[in-house]
C-alpha positions as CSV (number, residue, x, y, z in Angstrom):
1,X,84.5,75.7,172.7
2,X,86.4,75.4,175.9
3,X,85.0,74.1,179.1
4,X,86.6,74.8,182.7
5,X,85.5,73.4,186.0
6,X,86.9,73.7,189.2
7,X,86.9,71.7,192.6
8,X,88.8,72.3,196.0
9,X,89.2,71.0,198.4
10,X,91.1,72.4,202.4
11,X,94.5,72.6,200.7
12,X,94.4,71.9,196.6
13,X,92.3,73.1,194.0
14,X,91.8,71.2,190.7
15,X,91.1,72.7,187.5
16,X,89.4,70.3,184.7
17,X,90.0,71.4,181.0
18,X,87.9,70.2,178.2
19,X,88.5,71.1,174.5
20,X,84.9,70.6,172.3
21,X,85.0,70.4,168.6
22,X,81.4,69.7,167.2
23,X,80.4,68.1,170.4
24,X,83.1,66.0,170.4
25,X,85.8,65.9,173.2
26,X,88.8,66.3,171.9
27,X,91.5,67.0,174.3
28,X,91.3,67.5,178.6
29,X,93.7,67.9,180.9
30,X,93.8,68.6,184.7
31,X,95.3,71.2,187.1
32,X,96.4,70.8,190.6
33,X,97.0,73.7,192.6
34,X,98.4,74.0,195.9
35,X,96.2,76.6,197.5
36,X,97.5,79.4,199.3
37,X,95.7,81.7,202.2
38,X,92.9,83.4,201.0
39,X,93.0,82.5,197.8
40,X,89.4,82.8,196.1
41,X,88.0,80.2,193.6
42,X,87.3,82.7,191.0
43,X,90.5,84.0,191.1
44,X,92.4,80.6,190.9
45,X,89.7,79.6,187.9
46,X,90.8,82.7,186.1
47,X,94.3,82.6,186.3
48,X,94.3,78.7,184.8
49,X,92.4,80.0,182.2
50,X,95.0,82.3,181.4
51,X,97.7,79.8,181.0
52,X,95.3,76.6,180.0
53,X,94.4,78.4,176.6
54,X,97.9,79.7,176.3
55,X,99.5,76.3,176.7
56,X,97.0,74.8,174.5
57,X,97.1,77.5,172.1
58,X,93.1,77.8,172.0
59,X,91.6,80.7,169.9
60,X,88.0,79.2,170.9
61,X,85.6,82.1,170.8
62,X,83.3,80.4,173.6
63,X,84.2,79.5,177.1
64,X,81.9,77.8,179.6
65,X,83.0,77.7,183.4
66,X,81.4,76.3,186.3
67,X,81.4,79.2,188.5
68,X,81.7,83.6,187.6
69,X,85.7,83.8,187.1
70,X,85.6,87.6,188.8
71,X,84.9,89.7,185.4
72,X,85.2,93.0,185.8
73,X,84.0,94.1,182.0
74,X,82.9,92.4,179.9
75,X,82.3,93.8,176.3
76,X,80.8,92.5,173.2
77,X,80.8,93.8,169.2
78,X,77.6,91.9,167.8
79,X,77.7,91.6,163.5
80,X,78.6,89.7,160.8
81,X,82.4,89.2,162.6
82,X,81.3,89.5,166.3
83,X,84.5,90.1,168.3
84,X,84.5,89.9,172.4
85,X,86.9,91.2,175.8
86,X,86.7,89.9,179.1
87,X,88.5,92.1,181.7
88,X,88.9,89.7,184.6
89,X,89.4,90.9,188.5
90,X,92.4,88.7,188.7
91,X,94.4,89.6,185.5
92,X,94.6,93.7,186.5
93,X,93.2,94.7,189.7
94,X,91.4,97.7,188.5
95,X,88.9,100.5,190.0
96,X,86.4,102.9,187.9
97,X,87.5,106.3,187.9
98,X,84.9,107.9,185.4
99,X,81.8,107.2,183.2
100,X,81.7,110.1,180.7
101,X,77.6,109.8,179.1
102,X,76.1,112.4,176.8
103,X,75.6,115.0,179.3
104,X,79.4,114.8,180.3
105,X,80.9,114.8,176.7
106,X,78.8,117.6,175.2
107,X,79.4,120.2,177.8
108,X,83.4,120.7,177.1
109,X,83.2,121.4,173.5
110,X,86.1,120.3,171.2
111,X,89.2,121.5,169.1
112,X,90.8,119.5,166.0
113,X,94.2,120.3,163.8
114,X,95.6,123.7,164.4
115,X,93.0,124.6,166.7
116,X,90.0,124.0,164.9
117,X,86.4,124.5,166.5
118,X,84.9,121.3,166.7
119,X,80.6,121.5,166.5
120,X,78.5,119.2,168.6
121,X,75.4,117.7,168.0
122,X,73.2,115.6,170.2
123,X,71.6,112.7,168.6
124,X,69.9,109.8,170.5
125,X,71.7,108.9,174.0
126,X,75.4,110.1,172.5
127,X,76.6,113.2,170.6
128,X,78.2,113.6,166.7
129,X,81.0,116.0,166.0
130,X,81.9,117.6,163.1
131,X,85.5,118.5,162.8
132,X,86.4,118.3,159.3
133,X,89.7,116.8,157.7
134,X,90.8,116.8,161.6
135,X,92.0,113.2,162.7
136,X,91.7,114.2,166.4
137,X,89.1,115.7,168.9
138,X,90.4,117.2,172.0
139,X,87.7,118.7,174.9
140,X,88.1,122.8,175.3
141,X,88.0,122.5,179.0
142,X,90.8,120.4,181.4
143,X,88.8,117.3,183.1
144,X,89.6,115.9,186.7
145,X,90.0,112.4,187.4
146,X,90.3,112.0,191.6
147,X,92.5,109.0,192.9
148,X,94.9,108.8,189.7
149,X,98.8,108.3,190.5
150,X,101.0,109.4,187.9
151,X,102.2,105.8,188.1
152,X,99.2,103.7,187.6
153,X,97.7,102.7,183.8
154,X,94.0,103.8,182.5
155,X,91.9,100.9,180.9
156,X,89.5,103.3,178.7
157,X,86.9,102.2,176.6
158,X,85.4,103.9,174.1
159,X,82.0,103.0,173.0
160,X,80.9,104.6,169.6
161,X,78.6,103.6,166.6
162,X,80.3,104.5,163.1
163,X,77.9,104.8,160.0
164,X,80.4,103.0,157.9
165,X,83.8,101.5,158.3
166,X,86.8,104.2,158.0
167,X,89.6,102.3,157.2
168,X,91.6,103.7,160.7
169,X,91.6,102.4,164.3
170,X,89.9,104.7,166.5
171,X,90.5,105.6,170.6
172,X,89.8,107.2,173.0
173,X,92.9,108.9,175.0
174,X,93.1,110.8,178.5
175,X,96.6,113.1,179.4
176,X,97.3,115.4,182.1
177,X,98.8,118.5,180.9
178,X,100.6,121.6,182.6
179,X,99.0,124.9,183.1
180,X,101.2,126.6,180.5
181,X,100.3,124.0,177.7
182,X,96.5,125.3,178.5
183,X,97.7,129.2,178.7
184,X,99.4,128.5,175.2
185,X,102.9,129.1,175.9
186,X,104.0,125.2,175.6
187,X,103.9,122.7,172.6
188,X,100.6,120.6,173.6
189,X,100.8,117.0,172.4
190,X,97.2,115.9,173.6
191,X,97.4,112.1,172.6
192,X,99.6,110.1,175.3
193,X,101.7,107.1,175.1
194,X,99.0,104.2,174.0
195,X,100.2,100.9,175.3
196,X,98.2,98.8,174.1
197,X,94.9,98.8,171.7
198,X,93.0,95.8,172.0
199,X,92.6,94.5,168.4
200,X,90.1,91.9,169.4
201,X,87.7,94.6,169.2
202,X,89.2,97.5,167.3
203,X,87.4,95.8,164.1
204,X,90.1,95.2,162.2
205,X,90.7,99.1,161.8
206,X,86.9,99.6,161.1
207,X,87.5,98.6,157.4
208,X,84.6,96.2,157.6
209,X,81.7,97.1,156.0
210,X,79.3,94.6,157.7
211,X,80.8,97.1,160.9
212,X,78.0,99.6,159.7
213,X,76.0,100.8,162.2
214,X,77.1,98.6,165.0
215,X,77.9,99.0,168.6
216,X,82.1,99.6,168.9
217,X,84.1,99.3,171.9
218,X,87.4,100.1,171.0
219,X,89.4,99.4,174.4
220,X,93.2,101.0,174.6
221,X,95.5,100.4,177.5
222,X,97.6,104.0,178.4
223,X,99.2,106.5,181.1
224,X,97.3,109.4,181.7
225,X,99.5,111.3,184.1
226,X,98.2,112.7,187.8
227,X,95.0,113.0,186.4
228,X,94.3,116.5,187.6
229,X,94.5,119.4,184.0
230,X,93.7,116.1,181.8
231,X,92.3,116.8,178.6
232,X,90.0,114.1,176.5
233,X,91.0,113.0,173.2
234,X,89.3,111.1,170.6
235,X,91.3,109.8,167.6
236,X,90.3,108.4,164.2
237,X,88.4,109.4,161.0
238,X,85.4,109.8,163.1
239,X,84.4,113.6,163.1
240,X,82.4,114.4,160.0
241,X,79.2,113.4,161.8
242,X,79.9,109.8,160.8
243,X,80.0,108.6,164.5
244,X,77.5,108.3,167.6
245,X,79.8,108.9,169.9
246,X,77.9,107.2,173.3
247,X,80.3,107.3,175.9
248,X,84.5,107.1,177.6
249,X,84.8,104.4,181.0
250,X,88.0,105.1,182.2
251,X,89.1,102.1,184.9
252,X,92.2,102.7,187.0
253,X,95.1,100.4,187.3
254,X,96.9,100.9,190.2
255,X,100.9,99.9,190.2
């Protein structure tokens, strides 16, 4: 494990390292900073974390810190492999735009390939669609998402339960389109760019089978557009009824 503390005084802060092997101290190491003006302690904590466990090259899946380093989200895949993201204050800046719960993804409805009708079902506290031999599920009906630049990123997390591993990484993805993608008259490429996707907690493309039946957040890092027109899209082999689909949180990063 790794262990951070930090003390301050009027003008420097100092950030204490510990690397623990089997309760054994193994390596340490101290950070002075020189503190600017309103500079919090949680935010100077979090950004020598950052480059603490990249200059030390740590891959230790438990950190312990003297004080809350400013987490924004933070999301955890229990099982067999558990896997874990922190989304810290510091490290992005970002602001919620959207929660998307059962209610809010079963009212839409969904197309796949070529069109396809899509079927919904609720189950539980999420929904299940059926969309055969589709590898995509797009919502019928544009979605609004208020204070969005075309500028700024989307953090979106998408939190489903699969029945079994299915060998593909799965999303979820937020565009804006133009009217005349939505009237039919234009090529419509739902899926936007996809910056990143987080493969801490993708679950190594869901080909795990101890993966059965356990809570995913798969967490991709994208461009939605203006945010006004924006059609929902869900991506992987996920639409046979194989998936509790329990929700979309879509977090804003401004640029």
């Amino acid at each position: 494990m790794d262990v951070f503390a930090i003390e301050q005084n009027n003008s420097h802060a100092f950030v204490n390292y510990m690397k623990v092997i089997e309760g054994s101290i193994v390596q340490t190491h101290t950070v002075e900073i020189k503190k600017r003006l309103e500079e919090r302690p949680e935010e100077l904590l979090a950004f020598s974390i950052t480059n603490l466990r990249e200059r030390f090259s740590s891959d230790a899946k438990t950190n312990i810190v003297n004080i809350n380093p400013g987490l924004t989200g933070s999301f955890k895949n229990e099982g067999v492999r558990p896997s874990e993201v922190h989304i810290s204050k510091r490290a992005v800046g970002i602001n919620p735009v959207a929660h998307l719960s059962q209610q809010s993804l079963l009212l839409p409805g969904y197309f796949g390939n070529f069109g396809k009708v899509c079927h919904t079902q609720v189950d539980g506290q999420g929904i299940r669609i059926r969309c055969d031999t589709s590898l995509f599920s797009c919502t019928n009906r544009p979605l609004a998402f208020l204070g969005v630049a075309k500028s700024d990123l989307q953090f979106v997390l998408f939190h489903h339960v699969n029945d079994t591993g299915t060998q593909t990484a799965s999303y979820a993805a937020i565009k804006s389109v133009s009217q005349s993608m939505l009237t039919g008259n234009a090529i419509l490429n739902p899926i936007p760019d996809t910056y990143v996707i987080n493969y801490l907690v993708n679950n190594i493309d869901d080909i795990d089978v101890h993966r059965k039946n356990v809570d995913l957040i798969d967490v991709s890092l994208q461009q939605m557009g203006s945010g006004k027109n924006s059609l929902l899209c869900m991506s992987g082999r996920i639409f046979e009824g194989n998936s509790l689909i329990k929700g979309v949180k879509v977090l804003n990063w401004q640029q």
